[in-house]
TIMILUM-187956 format. One record per atom (N, C-alpha, C): residue in three letters; residue number from 1; x, y, z; atom name. Coordinates in Angstrom, 1 decimal, m for minus. Example, Ala and Ser with C-alpha at 12.3 -4.5 7.8 and 13.67 -1.06 7.14 Angstrom:
<nodes>
   resn   resi       xx       yy       zz   name
    ALA      1     13.2     m5.7      7.8      N
    ALA      1     12.3     m4.5      7.8     CA
    ALA      1     13.2     m3.3      7.8      C
    SER      2     12.8     m2.2      7.1      N
    SER      2     13.7     m1.1      7.1     CA
    SER      2     12.9      0.0      7.9      C
</nodes>
This chain:
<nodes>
   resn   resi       xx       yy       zz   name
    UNK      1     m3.8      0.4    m34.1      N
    UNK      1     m3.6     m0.9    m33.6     CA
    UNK      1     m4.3     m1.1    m32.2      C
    UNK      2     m4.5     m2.0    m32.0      N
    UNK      2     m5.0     m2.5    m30.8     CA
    UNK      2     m4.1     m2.8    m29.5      C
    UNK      3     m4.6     m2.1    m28.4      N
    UNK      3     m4.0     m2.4    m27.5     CA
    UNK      3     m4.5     m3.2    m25.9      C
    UNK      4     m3.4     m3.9    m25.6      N
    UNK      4     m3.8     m5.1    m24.7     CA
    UNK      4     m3.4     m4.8    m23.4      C
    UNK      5     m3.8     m5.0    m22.3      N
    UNK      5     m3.2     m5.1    m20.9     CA
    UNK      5     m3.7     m6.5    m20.2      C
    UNK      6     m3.4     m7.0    m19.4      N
    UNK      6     m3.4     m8.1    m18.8     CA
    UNK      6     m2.7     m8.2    m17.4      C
    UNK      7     m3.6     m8.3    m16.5      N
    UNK      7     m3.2     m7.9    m15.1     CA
    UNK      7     m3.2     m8.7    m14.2      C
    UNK      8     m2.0     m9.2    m13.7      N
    UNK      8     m1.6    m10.4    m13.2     CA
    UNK      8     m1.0    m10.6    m11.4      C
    UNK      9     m1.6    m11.6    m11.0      N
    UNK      9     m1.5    m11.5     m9.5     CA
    UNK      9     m0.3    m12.4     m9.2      C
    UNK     10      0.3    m12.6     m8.7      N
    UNK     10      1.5    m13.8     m7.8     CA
    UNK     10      2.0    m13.2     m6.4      C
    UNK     11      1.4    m14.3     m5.5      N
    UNK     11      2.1    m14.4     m4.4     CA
    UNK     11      2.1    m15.4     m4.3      C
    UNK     12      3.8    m15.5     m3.8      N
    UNK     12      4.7    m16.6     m3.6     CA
    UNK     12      4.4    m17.2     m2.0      C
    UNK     13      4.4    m18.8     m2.5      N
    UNK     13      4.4    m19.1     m1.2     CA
    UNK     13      2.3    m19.8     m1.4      C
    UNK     14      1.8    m18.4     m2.2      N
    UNK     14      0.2    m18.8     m1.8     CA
    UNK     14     m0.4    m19.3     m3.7      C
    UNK     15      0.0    m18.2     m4.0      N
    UNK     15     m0.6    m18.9     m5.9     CA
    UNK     15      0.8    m19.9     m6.2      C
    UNK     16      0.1    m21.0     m7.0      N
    UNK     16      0.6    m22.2     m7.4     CA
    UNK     16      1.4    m21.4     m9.2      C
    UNK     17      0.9    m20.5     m9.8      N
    UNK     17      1.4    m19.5    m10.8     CA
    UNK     17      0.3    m18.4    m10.7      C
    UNK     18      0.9    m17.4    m11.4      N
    UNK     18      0.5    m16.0    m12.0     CA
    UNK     18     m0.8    m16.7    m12.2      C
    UNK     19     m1.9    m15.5    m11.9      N
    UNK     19     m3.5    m15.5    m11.7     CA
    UNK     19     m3.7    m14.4    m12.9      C
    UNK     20     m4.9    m14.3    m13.7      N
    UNK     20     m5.3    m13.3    m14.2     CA
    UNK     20     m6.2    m12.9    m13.5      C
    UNK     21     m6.1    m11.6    m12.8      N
    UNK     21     m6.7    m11.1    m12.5     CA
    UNK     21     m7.5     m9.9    m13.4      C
    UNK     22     m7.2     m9.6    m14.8      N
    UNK     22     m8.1     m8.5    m15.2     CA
    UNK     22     m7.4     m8.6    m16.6      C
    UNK     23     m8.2     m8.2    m17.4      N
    UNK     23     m7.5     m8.3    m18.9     CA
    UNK     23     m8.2     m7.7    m19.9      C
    UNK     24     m7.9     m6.5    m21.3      N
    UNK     24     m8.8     m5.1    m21.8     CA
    UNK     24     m8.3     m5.4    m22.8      C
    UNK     25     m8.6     m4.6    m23.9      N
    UNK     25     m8.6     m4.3    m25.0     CA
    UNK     25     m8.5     m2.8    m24.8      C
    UNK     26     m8.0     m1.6    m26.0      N
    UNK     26     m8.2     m0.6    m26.1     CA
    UNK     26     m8.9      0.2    m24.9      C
    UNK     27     m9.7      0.8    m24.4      N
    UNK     27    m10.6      1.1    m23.7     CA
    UNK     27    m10.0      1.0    m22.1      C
    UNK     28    m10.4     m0.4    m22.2      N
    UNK     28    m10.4     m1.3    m21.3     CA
    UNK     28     m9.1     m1.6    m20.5      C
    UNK     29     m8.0     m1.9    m21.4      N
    UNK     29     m6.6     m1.5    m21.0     CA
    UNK     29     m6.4     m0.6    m21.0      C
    UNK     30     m6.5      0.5    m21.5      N
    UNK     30     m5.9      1.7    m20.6     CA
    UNK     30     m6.9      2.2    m19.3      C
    UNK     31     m8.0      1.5    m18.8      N
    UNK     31     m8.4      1.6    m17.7     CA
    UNK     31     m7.5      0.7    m16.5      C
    UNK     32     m7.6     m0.4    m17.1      N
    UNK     32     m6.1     m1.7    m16.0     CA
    UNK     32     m5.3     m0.4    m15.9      C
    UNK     33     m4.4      0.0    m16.7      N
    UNK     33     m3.1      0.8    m16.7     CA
    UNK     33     m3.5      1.6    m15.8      C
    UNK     34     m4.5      2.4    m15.8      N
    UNK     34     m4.2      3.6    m15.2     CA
    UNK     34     m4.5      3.6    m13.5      C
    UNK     35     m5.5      2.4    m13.2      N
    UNK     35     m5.8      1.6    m12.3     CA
    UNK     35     m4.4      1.3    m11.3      C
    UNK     36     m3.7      0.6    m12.1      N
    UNK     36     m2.5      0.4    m11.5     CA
    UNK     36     m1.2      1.3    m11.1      C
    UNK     37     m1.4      2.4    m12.3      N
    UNK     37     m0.8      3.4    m11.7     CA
    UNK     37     m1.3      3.9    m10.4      C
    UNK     38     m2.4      4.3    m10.1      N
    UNK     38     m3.0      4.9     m9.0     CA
    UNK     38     m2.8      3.7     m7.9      C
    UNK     39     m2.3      2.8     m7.9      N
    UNK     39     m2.2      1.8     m6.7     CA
    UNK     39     m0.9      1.2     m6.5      C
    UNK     40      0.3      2.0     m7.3      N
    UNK     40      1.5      1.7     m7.4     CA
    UNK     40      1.9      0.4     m7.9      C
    UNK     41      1.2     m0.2     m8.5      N
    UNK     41      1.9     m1.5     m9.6     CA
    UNK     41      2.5     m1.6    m10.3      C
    UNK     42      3.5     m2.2    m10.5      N
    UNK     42      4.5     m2.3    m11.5     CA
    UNK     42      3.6     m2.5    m13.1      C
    UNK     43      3.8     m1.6    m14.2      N
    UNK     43      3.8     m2.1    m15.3     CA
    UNK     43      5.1     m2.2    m15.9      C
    UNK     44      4.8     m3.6    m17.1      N
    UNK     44      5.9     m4.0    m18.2     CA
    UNK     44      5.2     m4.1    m19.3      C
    UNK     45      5.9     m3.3    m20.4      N
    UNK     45      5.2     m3.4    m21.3     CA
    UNK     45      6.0     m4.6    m22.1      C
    UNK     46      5.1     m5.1    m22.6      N
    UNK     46      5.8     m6.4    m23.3     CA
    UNK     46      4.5     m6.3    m24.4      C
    UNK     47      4.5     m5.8    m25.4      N
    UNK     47      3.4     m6.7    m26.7     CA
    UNK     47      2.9     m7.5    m26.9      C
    UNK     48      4.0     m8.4    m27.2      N
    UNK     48      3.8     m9.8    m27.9     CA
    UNK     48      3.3    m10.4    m26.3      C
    UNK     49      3.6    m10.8    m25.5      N
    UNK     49      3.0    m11.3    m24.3     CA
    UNK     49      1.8    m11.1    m24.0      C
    UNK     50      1.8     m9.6    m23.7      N
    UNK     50      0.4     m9.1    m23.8     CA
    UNK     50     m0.6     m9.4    m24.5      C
    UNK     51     m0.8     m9.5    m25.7      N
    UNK     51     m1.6    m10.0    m27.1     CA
    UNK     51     m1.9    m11.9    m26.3      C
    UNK     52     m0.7    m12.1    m26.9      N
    UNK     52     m0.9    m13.9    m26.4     CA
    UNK     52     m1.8    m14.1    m25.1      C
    UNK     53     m1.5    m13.7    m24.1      N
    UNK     53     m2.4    m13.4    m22.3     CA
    UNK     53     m3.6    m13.2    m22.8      C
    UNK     54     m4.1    m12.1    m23.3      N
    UNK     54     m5.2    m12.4    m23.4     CA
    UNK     54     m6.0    m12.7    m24.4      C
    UNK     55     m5.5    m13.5    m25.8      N
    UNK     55     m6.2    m14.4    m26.3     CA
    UNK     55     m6.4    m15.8    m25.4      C
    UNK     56     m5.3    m16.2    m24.4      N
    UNK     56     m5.4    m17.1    m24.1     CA
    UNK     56     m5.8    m17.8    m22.6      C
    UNK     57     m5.6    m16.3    m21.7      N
    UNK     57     m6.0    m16.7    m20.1     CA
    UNK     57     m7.1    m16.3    m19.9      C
    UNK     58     m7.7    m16.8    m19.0      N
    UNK     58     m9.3    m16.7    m18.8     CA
    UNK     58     m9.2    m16.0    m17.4      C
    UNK     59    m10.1    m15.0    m17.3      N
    UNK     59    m10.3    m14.2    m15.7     CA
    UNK     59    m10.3    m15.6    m14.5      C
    UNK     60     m9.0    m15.1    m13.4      N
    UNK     60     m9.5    m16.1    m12.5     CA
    UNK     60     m8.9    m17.0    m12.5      C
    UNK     61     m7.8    m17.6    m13.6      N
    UNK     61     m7.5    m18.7    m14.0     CA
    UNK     61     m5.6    m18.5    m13.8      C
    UNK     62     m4.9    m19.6    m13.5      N
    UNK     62     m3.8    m19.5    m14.0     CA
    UNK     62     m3.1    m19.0    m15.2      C
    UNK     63     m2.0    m18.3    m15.4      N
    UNK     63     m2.0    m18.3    m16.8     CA
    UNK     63     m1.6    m20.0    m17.9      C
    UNK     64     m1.2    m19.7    m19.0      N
    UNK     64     m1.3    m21.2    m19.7     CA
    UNK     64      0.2    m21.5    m19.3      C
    UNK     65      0.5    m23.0    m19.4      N
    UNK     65      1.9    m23.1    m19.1     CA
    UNK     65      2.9    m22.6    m20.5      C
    UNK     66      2.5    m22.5    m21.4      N
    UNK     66      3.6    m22.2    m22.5     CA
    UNK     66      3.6    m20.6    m22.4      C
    UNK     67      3.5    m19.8    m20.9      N
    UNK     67      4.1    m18.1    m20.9     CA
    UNK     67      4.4    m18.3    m19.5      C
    UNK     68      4.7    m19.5    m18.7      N
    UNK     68      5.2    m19.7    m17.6     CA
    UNK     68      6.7    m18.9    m17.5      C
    UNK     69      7.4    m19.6    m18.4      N
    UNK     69      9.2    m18.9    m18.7     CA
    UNK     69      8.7    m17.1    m18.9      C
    UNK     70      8.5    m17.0    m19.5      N
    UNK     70      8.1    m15.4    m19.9     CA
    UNK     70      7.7    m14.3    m18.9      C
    UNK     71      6.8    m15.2    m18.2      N
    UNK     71      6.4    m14.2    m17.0     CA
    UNK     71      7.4    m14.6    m15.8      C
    UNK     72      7.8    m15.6    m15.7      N
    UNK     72      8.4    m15.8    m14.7     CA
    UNK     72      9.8    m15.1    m14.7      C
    UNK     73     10.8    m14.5    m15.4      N
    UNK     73     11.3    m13.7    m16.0     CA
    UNK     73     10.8    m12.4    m15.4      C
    UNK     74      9.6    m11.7    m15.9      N
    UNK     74      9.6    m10.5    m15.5     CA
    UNK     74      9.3    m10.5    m14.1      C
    UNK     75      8.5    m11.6    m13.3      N
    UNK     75      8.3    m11.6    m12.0     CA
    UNK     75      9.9    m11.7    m11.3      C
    UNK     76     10.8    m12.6    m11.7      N
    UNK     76     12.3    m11.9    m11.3     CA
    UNK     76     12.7    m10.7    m11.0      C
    UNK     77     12.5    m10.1    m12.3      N
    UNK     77     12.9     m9.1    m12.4     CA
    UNK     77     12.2     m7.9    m11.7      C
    UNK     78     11.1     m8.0    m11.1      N
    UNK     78     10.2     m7.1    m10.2     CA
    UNK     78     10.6     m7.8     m9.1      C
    UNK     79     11.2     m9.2     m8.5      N
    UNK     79     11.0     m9.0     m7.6     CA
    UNK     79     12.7     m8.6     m6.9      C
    UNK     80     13.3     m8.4     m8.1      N
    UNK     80     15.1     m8.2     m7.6     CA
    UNK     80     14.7     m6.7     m7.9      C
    UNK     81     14.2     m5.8     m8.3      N
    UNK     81     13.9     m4.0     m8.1     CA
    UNK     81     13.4     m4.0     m7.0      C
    UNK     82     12.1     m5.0     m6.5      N
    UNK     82     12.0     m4.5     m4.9     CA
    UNK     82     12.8     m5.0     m3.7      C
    UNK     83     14.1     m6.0     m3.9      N
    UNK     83     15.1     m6.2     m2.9     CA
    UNK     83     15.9     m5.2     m2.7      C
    UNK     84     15.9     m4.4     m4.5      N
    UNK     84     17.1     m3.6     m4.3     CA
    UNK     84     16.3     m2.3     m3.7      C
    UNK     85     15.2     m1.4     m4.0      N
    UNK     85     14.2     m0.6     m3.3     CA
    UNK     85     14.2     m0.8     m1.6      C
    UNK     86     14.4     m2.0     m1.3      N
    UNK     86     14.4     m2.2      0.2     CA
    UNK     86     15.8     m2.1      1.1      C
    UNK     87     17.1     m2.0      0.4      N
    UNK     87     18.1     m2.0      0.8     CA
    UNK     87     18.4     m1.0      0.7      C
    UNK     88     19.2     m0.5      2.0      N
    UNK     88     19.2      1.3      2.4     CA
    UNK     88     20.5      1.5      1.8      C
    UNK     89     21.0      2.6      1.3      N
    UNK     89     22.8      2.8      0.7     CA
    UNK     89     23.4      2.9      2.1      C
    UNK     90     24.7      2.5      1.9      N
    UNK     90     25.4      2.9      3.2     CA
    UNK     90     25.8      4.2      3.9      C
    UNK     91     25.5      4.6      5.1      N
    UNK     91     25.7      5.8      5.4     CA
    UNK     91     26.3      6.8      4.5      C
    UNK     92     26.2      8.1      4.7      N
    UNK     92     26.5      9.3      3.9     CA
    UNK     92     26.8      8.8      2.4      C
    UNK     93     26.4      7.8      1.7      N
    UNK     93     26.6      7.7      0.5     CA
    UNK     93     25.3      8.4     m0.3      C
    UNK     94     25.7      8.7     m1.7      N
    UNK     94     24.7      9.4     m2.2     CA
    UNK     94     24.0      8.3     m3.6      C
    UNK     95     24.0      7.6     m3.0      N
    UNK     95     23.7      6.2     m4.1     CA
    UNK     95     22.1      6.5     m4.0      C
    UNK     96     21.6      6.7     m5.2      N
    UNK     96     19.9      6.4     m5.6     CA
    UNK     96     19.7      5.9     m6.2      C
    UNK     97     18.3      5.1     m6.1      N
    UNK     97     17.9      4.0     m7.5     CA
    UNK     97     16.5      4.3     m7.3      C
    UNK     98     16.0      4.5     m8.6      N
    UNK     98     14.9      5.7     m9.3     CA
    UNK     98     14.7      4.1    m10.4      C
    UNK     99     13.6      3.5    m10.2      N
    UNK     99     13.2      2.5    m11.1     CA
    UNK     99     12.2      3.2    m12.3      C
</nodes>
């Protein structure tokens, strides 16, 4: 099978939506992937998203509005891991969170 990555920018406040910034096939996505491991970015794997993204977003471009809900969903969800990443446990507690 074929595999997809699709690598996507948002900052809030400055992009109007998620930017594609970079998008592979086989090869090619597992270079995105490993790219971003080495620079500490979040990956989510999602398939079906992934496939759709890059049949459909163009380098540079917003993504399309019908994956607006979808990504905006997992941009939640990264951005409530790094509220919780940034809040310290309360003294001598032994609370860790290992994402």
């Amino acid at each position: 099978p074929t595999h997809y990555a699709v690598a996507l920018r948002y900052v809030q406040g400055e992009d109007m939506a998620p930017v594609c910034v970079a998008k592979g096939a086989d090869l090619m996505a597992a270079q995105i992937r490993r790219i971003a491991r080495e620079h500490d970015v979040p990956i989510i794997e999602n398939r079906p998203l992934a496939r759709a993204l890059y049949e459909t977003v163009e380098l540079d471009r917003t993504i399309p509005l019908e994956h607006w809900q979808a990504v905006a969903e997992i941009i939640g969800f990264l951005m409530d891991l790094k509220a919780r990443r940034r809040r310290k446990p309360p003294a001598g507690s032994s609370f860790r969170f290992d994402p």
